[in-house]
PLY file of the C-alpha trace (Angstrom):
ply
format ascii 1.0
element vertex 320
property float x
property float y
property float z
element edge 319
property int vertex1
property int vertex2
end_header
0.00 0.00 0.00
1.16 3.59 -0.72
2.12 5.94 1.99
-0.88 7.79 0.05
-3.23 5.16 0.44
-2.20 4.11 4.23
-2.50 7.76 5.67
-6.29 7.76 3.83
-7.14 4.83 5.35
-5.65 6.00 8.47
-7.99 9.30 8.89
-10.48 6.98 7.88
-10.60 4.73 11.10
-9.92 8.52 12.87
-13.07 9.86 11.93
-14.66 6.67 12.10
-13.63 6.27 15.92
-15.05 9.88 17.06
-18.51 8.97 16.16
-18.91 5.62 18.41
-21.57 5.79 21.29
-22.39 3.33 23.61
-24.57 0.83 21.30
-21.49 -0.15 18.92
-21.77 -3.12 17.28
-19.36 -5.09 15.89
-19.25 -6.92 13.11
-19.16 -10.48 12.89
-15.76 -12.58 11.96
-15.00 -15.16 10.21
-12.08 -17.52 10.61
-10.78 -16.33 6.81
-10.69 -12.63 7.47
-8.05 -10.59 9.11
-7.70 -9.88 12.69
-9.28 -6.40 12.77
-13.16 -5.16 13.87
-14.92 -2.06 12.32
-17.22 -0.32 15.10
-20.06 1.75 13.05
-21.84 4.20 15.14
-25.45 2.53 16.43
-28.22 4.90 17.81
-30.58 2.48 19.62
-33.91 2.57 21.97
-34.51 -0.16 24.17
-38.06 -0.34 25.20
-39.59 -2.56 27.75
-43.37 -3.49 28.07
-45.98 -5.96 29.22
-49.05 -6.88 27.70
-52.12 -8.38 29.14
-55.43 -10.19 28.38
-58.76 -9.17 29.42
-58.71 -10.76 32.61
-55.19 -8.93 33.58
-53.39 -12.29 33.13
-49.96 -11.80 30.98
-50.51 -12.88 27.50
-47.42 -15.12 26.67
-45.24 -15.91 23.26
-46.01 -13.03 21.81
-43.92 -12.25 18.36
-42.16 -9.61 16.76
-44.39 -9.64 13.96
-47.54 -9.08 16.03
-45.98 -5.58 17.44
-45.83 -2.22 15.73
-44.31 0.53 17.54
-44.20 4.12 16.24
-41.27 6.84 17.60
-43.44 10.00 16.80
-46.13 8.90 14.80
-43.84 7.06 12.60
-43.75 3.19 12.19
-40.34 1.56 13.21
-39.12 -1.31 10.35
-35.60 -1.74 12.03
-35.97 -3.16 14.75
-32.61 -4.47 16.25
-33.86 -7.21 18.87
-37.16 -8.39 20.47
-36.67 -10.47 23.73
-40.21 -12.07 25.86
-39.09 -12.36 29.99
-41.03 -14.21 32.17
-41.17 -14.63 36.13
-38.06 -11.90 35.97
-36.75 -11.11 39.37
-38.13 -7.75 41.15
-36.06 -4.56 42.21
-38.66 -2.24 43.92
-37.88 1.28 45.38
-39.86 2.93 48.41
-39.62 6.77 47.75
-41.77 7.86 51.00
-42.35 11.15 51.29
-41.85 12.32 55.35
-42.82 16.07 54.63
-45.50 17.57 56.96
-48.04 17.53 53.99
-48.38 13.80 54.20
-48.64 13.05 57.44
-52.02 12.25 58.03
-50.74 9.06 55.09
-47.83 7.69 56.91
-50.01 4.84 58.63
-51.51 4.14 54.99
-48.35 4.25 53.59
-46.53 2.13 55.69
-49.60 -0.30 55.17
-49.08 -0.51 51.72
-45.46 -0.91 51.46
-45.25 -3.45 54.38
-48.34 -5.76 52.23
-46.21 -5.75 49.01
-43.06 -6.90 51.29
-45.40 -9.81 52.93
-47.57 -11.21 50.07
-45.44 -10.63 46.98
-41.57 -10.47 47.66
-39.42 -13.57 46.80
-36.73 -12.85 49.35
-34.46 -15.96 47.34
-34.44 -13.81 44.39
-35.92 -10.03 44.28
-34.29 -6.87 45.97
-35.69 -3.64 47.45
-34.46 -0.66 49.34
-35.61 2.05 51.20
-35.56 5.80 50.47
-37.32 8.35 53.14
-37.83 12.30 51.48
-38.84 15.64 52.42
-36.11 18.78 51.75
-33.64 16.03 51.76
-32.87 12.39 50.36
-31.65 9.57 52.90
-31.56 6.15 51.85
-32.96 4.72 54.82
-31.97 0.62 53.29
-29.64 -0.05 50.91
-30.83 -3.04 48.26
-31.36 -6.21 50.37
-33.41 -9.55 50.26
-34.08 -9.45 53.29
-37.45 -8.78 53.67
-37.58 -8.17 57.77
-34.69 -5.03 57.02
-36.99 -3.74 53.94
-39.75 -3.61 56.65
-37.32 -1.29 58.72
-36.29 0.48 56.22
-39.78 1.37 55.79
-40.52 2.72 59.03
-36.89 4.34 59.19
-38.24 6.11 55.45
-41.41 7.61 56.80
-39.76 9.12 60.19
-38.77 12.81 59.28
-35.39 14.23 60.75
-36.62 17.12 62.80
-33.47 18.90 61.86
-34.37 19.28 58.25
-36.21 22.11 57.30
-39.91 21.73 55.64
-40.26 21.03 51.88
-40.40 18.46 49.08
-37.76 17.39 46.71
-39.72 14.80 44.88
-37.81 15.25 41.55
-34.40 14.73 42.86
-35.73 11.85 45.20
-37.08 10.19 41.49
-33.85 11.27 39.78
-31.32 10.26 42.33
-32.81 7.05 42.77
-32.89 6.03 39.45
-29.38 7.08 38.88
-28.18 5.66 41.89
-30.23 2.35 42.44
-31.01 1.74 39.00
-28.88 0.92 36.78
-29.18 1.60 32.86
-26.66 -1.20 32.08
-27.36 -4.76 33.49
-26.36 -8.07 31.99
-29.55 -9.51 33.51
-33.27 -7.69 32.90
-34.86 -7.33 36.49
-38.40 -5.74 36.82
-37.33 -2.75 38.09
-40.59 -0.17 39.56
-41.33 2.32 42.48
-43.81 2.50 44.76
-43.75 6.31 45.06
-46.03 7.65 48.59
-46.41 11.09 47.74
-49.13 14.16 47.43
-47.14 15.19 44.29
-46.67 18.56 45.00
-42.73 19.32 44.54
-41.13 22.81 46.46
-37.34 22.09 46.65
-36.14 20.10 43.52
-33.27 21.18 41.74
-34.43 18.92 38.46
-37.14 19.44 36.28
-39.72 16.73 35.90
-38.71 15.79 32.58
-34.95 15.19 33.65
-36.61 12.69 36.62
-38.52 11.15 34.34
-35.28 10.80 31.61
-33.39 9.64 34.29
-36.49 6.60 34.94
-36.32 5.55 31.25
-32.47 5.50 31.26
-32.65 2.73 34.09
-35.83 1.33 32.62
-37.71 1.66 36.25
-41.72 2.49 35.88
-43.28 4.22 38.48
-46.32 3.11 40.30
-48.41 5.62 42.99
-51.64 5.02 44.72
-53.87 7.74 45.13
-56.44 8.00 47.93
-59.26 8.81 45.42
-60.02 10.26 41.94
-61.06 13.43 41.46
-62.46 14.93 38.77
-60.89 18.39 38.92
-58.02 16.89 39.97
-54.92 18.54 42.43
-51.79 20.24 40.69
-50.17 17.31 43.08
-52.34 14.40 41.21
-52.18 15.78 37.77
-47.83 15.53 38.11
-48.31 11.48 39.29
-50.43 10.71 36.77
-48.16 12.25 34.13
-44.79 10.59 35.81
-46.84 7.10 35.69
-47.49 7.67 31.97
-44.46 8.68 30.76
-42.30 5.85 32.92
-45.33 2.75 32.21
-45.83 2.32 35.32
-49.79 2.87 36.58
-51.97 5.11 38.92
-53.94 3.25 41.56
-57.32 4.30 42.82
-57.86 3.41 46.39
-61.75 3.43 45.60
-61.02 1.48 42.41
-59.21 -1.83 43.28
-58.35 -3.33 46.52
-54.53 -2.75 47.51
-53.90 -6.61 47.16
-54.88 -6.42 43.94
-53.02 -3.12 42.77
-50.03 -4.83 44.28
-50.74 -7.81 42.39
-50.82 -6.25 39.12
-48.20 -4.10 39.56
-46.14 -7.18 40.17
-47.22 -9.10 37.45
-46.14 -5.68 34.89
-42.77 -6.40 36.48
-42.39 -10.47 36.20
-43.38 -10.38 32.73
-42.13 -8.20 30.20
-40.72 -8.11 26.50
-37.82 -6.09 25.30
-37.85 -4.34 21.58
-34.83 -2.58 20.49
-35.57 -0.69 17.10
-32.94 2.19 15.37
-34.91 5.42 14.45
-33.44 6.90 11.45
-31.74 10.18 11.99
-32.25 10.21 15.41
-30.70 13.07 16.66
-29.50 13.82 20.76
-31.14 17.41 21.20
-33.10 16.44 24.16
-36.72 16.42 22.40
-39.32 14.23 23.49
-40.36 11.40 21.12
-43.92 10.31 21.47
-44.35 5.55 21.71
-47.17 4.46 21.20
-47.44 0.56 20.67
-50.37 -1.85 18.98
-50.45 -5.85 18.89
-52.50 -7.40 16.03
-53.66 -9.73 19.13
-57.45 -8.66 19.71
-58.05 -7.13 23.10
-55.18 -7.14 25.15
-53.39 -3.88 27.40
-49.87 -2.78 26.43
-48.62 -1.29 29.49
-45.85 1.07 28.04
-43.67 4.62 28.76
-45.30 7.29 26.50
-41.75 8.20 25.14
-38.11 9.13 25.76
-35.80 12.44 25.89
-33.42 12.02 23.49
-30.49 13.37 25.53
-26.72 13.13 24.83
-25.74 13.28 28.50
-28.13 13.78 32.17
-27.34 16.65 34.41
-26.48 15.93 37.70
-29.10 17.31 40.52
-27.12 20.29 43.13
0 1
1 2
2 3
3 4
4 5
5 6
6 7
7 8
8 9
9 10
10 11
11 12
12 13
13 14
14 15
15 16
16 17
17 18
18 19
19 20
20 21
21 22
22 23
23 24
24 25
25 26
26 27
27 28
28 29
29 30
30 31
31 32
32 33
33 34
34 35
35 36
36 37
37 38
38 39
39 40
40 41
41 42
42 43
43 44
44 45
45 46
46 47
47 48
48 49
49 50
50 51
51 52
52 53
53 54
54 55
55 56
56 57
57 58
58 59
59 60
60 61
61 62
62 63
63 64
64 65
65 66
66 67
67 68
68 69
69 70
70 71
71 72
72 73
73 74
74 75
75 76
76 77
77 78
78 79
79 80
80 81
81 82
82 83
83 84
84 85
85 86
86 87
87 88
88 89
89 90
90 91
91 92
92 93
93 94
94 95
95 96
96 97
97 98
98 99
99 100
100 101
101 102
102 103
103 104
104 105
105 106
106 107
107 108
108 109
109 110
110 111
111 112
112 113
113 114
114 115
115 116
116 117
117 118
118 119
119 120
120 121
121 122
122 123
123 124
124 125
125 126
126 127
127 128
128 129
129 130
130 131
131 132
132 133
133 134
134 135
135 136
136 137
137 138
138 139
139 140
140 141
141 142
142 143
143 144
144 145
145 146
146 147
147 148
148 149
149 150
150 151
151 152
152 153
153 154
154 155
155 156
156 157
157 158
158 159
159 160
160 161
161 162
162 163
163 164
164 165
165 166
166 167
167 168
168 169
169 170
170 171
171 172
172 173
173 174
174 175
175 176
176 177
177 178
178 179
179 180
180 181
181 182
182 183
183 184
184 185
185 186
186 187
187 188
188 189
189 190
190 191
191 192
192 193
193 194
194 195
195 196
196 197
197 198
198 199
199 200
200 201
201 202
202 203
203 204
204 205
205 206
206 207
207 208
208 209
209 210
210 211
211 212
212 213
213 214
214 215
215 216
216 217
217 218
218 219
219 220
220 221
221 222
222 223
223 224
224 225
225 226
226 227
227 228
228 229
229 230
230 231
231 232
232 233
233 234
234 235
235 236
236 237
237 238
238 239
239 240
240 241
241 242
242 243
243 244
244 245
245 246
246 247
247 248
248 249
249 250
250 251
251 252
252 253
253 254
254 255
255 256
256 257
257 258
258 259
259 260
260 261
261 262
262 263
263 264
264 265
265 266
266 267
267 268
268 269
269 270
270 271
271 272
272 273
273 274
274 275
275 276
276 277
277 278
278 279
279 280
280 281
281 282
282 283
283 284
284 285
285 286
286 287
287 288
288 289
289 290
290 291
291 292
292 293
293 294
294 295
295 296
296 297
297 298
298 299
299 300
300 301
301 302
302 303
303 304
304 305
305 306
306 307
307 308
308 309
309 310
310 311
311 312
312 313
313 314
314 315
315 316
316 317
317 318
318 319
């Protein structure tokens, strides 16, 4: 090869290199062809959801070809990978909010949290921690399977330090659990959720909703509230849950709606079983926009429990 040639080539694999992200692939090798690998730059979405039949129950062996999804209105033909999980290990989150504003819930919270610990948790194989929240985050249990020191970890979450001053950081509680108990890269899928006990009113947060909720969909954790009761004209506080549960595929429960066994239940169930698509939208481009999912199944009556979309950021921000 020419000196000519060999420094073309060179700049080549230069400017080649400064465009990999995260998702390279590499190409397969064969035992005739030389020892070298050319990375090409991947952009990829990895979206997890679960889809039920009319009676709740998971519907199971579903294909590829029975799926559509559409990244802003527009149907998605490459589609890298599409994976079905079932009975998946659990990694649940307690976010409790201690503030003064939900006091007259800690006994209802601690209720709930305690009867997901006793009736559903498979101490041999799913994790949990523990994360109390008011002006401050304190991570009350670190991840255990031990479910007597989630129960602790509980009650340690809903007691407020009477040092702290008053307010509500529910965005960086969301964010910094995510980022720091969740995490975006796992060799193993978990079902990973929150049970978030909150009035969803936010006065201290140095994150923006929409970075919390990036932040959920990076670590692929869904977020699941119960609300005492629906109301039509609902609370600024309610509105904001509702929207976090949409965009994150997670669900609202209705205390008047469903009995908490059964919310639990389900919300277990969206966890154990799950399928994985990974598509490439052309031209996807990292400026932070929101791109709309929506999902359909050519299998007649059946609930797709998925995010509403994803930012399309380069890199998060950390909280202050």
């Amino acid at each position: 090869m020419s000196r000519k040639n060999a420094s073309a080539a060179l700049y080549l694999l230069i400017f080649l290199s400064a465009f990999r992200t995260p998702h390279a692939q590499q190409a397969p090798k064969s035992a005739d062809e030389p020892s070298y690998t050319l990375n090409m730059p991947v952009d990829e979405v990895r979206v997890t959801f679960h889809v039920s039949d009319t009676k709740g129950d998971p519907l199971e062996h579903l294909k590829k070809e029975q799926v559509q999804l559409f990244d802003n209105g527009k149907l998605q033909n490459r589609l890298a990978a599409f994976h079905e999980y079932r009975d998946l290990p659990i990694r649940v989150g307690f976010l409790l909010d201690n503030s003064p504003s939900m006091q007259p819930q800690l006994d209802r919270s601690q209720m709930i949290a305690s009867q997901l610990i006793k009736e559903f948790f498979r101490p041999q194989s799913d994790r949990a921690f523990t994360m109390g929240f008011g002006m401050e985050t304190r991570v009350s249990q670190d991840w255990t399977e031990d479910a007597d020191s989630v129960s602790k970890g509980i009650d340690a979450g809903l007691a407020k330090d009477t040092s702290e001053s008053d307010g509500t950081a529910m965005f960086d509680a969301i964010y910094k659990a995510c980022r720091d108990k969740f995490s975006p890269e796992t060799e193993n899928l978990t079902g990973n959720f929150m049970l978030l006990f909150t009035d969803g009113e936010d006065t201290a947060s140095h994150v923006w909703e929409r970075e919390a909720v990036d932040m959920c969909q990076r670590a692929r954790t869904a977020i699941y509230v119960f609300i005492p009761e629906w109301k039509a004209r609902a609370s600024r506080g309610q509105q904001i849950l509702e929207d976090l549960v949409l965009q994150t595929g997670g669900r609202v429960f209705y205390q008047s709606r469903l009995s908490v066994h059964d919310a639990l239940g389900l919300a277990v169930s969206d966890m154990r079983y799950q399928y994985e698509l990974i598509y490439s939208p052309p031209g996807l481009k990292r400026d932070g926009a929101f791109h709309h999912i929506k999902m359909s199944c050519k299998v007649a009556h059946v609930q797709i429990q998925v995010r509403s979309g994803y930012y399309a950021y380069a890199k998060p921000r950390e909280p202050k």
